[in-house]
LUMZA-172126 format. One record per residue: x, y, z of N, C-alpha, C in turn; residue in one letter. Coordinates in steps of 0.001 Angstrom, whole numbers, plus 500000, padded with zeros to 6 digits. Layout:
! LUMZA-172126
XYZXYZXYZA;...
This chain:
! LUMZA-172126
159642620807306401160259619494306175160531618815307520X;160292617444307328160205616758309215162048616561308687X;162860616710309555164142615839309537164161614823310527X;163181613993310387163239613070311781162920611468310306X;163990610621310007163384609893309314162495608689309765X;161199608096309372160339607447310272160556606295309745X;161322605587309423161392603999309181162526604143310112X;163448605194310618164656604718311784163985604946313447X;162752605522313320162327605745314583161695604350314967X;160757604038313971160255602486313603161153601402313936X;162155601624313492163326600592314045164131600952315432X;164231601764315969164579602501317101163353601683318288X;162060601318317716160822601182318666161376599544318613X;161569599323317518162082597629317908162829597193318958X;163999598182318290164760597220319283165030598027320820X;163931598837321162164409599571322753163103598316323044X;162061598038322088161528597266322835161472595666322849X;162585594648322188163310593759322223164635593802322859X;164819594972323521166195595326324190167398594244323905X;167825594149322431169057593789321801169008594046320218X;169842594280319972169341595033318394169979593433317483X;170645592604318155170677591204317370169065590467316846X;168227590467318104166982590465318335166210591025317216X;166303592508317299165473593302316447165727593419314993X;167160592862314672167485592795313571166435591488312509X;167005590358313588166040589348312970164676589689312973X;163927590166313693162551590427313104162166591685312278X;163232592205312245163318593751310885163470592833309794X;164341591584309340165325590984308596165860592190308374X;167254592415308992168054593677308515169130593019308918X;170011593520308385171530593234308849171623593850310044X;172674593267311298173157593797312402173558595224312016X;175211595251311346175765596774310758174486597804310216X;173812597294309255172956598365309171171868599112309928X;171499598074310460170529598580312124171348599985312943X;172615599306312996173244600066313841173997601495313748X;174087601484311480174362602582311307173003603571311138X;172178602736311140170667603722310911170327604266312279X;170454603782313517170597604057314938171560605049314880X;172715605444314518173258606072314748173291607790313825X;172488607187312518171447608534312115170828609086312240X;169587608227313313169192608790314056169015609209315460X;169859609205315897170713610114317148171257611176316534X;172080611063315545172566612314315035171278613162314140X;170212612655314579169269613680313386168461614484314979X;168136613521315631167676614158316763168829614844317757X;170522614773317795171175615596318763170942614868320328X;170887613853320087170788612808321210171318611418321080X;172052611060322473172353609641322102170572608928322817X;170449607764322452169672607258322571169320606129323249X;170512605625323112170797603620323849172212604411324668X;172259603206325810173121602654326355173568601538325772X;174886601374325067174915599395324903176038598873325645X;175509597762326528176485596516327235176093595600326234X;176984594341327342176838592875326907175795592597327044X;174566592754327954173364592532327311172159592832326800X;172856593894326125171721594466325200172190595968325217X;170924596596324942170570598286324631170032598672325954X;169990599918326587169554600553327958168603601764327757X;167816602225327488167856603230326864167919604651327896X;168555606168327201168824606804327902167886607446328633X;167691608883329478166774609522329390166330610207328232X;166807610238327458166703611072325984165991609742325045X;166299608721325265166303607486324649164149607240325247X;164149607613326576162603607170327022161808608225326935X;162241609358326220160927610191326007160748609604324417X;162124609614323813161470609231322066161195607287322114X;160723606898323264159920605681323208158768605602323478X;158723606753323975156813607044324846156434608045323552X;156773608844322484156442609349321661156176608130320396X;156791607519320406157027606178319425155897605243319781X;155735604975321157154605604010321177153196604966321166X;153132606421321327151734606541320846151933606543318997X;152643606982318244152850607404317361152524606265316018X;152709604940316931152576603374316066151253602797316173X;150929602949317869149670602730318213149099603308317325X;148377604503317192147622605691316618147799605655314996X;149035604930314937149240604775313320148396603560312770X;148648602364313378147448601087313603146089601733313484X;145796602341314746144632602939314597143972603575313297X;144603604357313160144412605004311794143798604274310369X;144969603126310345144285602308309216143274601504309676X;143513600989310820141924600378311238140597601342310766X;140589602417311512139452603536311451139438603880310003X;140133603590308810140145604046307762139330602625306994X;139474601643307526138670600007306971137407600407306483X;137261599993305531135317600101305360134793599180306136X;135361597851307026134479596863307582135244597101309144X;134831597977310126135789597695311325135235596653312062X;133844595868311371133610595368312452134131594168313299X;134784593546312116135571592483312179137017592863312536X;137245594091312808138789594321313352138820594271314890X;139810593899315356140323594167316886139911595411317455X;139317595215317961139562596588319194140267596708319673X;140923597891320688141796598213321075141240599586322149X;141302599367323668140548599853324502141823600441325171X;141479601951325489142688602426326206142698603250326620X;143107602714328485142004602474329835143451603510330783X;142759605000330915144501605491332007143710605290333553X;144224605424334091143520604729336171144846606098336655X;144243606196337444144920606880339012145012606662339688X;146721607270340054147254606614340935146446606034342446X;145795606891342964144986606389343639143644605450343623X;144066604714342804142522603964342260143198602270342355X;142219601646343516142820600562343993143121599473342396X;143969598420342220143974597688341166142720596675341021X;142041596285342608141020595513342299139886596286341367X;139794597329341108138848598579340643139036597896339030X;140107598124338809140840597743337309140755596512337218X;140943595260337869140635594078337549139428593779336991X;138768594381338361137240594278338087136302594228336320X;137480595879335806136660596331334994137596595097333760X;138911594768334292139322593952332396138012592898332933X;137699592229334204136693591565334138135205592015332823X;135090592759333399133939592707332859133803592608331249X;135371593789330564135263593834329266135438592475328915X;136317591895329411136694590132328918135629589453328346X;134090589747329318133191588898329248132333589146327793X;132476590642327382131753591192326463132690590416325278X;133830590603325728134569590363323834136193589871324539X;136613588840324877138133588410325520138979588860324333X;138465588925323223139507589342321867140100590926322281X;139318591661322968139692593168323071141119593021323547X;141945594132322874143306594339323837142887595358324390X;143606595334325827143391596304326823145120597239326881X;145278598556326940146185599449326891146001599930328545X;146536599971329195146329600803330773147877601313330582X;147057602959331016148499603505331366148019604784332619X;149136604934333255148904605662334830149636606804334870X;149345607365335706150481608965335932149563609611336313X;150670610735336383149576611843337045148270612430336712X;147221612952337257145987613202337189145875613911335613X;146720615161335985146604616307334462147485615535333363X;148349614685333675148431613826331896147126612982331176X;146730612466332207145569611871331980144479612189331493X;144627613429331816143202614450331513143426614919330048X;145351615045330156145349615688328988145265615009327444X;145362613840328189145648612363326792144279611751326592X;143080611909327269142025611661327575141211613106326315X;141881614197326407141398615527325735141384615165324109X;142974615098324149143449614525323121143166613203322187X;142167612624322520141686611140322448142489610254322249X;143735610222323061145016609084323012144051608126324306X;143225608219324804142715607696325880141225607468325424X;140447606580325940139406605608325334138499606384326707X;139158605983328064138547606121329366139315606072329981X;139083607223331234139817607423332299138968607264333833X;139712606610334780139380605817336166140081606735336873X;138839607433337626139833608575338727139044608530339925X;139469609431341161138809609454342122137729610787341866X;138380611543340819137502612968340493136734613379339341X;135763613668339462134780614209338034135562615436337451X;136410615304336563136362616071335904135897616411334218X;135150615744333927134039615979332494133625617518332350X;133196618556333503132564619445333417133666620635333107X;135077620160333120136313621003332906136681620986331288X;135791619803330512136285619893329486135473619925327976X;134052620033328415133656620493327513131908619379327075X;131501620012326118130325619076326322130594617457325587X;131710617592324874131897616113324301132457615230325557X;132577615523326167132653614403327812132389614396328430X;131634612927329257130610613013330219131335611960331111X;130258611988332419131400610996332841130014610220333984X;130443609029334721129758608342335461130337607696337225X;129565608139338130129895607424339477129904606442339437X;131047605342339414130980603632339304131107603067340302X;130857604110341210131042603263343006131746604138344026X;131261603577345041132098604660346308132414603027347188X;133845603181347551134633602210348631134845603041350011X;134185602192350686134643602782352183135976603078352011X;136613604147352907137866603810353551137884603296355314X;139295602725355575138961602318356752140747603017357164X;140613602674358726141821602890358958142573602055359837X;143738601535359305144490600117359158145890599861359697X;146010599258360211147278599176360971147722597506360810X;149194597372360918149353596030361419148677595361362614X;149044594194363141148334593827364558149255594805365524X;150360594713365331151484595130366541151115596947366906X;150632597413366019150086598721365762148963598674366518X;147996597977365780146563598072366759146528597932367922X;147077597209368649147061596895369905147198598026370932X;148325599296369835148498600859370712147356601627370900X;145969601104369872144867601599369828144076601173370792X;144007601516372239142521600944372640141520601623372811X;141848603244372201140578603726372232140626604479370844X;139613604441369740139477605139368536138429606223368474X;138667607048367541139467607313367483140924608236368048X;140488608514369291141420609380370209143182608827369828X;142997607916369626144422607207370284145447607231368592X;144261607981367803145678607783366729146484609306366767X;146208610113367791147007611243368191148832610760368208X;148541609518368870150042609012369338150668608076368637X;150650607959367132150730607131365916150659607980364685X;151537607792364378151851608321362666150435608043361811X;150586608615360966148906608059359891149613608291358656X;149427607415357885149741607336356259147967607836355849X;148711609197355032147238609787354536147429609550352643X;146167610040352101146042610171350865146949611530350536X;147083611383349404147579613285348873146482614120348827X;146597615744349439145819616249349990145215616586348253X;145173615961347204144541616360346169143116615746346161X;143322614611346462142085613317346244141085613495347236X;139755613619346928138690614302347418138544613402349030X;138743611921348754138612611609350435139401611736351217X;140477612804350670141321613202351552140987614326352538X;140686615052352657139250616028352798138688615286353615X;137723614084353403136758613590354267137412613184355289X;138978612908355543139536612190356105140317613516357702X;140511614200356839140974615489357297139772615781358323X;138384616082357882137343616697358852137020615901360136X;137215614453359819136657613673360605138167613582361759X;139318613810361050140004614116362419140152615286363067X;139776616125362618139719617531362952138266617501363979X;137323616584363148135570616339364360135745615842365372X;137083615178365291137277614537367156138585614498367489X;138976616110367041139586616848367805141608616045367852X;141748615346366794142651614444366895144145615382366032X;144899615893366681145843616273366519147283615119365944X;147040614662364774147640613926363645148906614283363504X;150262613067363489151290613124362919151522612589361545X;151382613180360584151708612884359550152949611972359027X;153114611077358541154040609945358363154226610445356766X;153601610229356185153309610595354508151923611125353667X;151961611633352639151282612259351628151387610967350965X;150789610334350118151454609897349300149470609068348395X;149688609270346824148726609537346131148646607492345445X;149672607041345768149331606093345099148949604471346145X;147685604223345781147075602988347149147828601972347694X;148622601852346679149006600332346827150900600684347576X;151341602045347479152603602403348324151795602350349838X;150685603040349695150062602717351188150169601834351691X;149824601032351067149638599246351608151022598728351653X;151625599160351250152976598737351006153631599544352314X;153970600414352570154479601055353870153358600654355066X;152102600566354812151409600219356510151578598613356567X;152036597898355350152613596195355599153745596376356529X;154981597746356265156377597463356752155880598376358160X;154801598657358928154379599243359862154605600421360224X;154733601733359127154939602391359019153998603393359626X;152902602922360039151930603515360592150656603174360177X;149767603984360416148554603887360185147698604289359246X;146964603154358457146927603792356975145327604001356746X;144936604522356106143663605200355627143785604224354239X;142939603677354050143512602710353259141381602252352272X;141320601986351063140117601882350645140046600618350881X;138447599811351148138118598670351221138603597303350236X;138611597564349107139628596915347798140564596302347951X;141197597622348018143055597737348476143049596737349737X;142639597028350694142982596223351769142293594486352206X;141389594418351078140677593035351511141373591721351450X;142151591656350832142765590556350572144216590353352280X;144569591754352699145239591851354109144194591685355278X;143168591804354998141762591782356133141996590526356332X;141371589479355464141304588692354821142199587910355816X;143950587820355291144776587468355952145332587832357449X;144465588797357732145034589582359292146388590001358933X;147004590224357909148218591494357987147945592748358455X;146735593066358064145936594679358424145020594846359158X;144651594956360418143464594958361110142656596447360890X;141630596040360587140656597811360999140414598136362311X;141203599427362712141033600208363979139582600175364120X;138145600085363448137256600600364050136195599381363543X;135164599007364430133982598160363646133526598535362786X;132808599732363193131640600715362130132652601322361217X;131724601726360350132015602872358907132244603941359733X;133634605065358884133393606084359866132538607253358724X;131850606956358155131386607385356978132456608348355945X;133664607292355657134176607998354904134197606959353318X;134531607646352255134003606976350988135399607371349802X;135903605825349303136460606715348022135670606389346622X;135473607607346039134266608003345088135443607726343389X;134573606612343054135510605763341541134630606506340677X;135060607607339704134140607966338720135489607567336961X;134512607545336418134786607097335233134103608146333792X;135239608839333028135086609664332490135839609474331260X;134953609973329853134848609259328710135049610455327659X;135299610826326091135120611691324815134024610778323931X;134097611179323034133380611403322265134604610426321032X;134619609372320770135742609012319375135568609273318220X;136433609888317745135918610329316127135323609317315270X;135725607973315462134784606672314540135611605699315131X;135056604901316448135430604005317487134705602677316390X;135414601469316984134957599877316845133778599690317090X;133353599490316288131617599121317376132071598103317855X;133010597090318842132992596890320114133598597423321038X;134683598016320925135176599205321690133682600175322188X;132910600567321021131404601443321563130923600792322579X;130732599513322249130000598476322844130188598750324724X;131323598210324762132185598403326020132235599362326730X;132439600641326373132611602167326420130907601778327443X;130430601813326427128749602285326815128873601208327627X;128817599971328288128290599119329085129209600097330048X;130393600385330553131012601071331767130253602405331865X;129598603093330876129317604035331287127719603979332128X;127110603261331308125762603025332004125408601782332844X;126038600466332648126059599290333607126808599298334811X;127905599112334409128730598388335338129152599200336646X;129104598674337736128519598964339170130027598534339630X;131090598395340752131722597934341316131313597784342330X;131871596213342455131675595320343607132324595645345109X;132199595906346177132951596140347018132792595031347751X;
């Protein structure tokens, strides 16, 4: 027997996500009092409080944001369900749902709502991020449509997933102006300068590692850190010197916030692969889409 009742979790998803239960009442049509004694059944069915409430609005707790991230796959997937159950999907919405890593610049992701837009602008797009192994694991699970990583992992999970190289971005290495200027000889001179690196997980982290180790450059580490755009964000506040992908940084090139320490490529690459399941009975435009990223679409650098 579930003791979890699902028309109060349903209403629980309202109003954490209208954050005021006055709000959520009117689009339940429910009375205020009763919203609030059904909220409070279910906290007492789960052994958790759930909301914070002030004057403006609901907060929700830590106990309160795991049963909202269970709730929004649980509604999603419930949608789904009757969609995939339609005898005609063809005329239904799609619903594409796209996880990226943390290290995967946002122009990468623009790029791609670009492209789906062009096939079908009706598609809703779902993006959600985190760490590598949730991704993999919600991707297993087919809560995930397609996953945008720096790493192939298809061959970890079996023959129903395959996956595709959608591009390799230089990296470069980037400094403010006031920074560069300490550089007049590269790469020797970033011995005496902090370096904002990738997390030693992400494969051009590695490439990045040998090539200072090939010229002999004894590195102070400033940070680890896995996600592109904190990079860009700490080598803006001159935090040092950032290893930074071509993407990520064009729009600071661009503006001279970020200068590249070096003319040439130092032949280092971050490698965008894109890795896919098998859907038990997908949209044929969701298919549609799926298959154009897996076999078309190229990123622009």
């Amino acid at each position: 027997m579930i003791p979890v009742n699902y028309h109060h979790l349903y209403y629980f998803w309202i109003i954490a996500k209208t954050g005021r239960i006055g709000a959520a009442s009117r689009k339940l049509y429910l009375a205020q009092p009763t919203l609030s004694l059904q909220m409070k059944q279910l906290e007492q069915s789960l052994g958790n409080r759930l909301f914070d409430r002030n004057r403006k609005g609901v907060k929700l707790t830590p106990e309160g944001r795991i049963a909202f991230d269970y709730c929004e796959r649980i509604f999603s997937q419930g949608a789904e369900l009757v969609a995939a159950l339609q005898p005609d999907q063809a005329h239904k919405p799609a619903i594409m749902r796209l996880g990226v890593a943390g290290s995967i610049s946002r122009h990468v992701v623009l790029q791609i709502l670009e492209y789906t837009h062009k096939i079908n602008r009706h598609i809703r797009i779902s993006i959600l991020g985190g760490p590598f192994d949730n991704l993999r694991e919600q991707l297993e699970k087919h809560r995930l449509d397609l996953v945008v990583s720096n790493t192939d992992f298809s061959s970890q999970m079996g023959v129903e997933f395959r996956s595709r190289l959608a591009g390799a971005i230089p990296i470069y290495f980037m400094a403010i102006p006031s920074l560069k200027a300490r550089v007049a000889h590269f790469p020797s001179d970033l011995s005496q300068i902090p370096i904002l690196l990738m997390a030693p997980e992400n494969p051009a982290r590695k490439d990045v590692d040998l090539f200072l180790c090939r010229h002999k450059i004894s590195a102070s580490v400033a940070t680890e850190i896995e996600d592109s755009e904190l990079i860009r964000f700490l080598a803006l506040r001159g935090q040092g010197v950032a290893t930074m992908d071509a993407l990520t940084a064009r729009e600071d090139i661009k503006s001279r916030r970020l200068m590249r320490l070096h003319r040439k490529d130092v032949g280092i690459k971050q490698n965008v692969w894109f890795v896919c399941g098998r859907h038990p009975k997908p949209n044929p435009m969701l298919r549609r889409i799926i298959q154009g990223l897996m076999e078309k679409f190229t990123i622009r650098v």
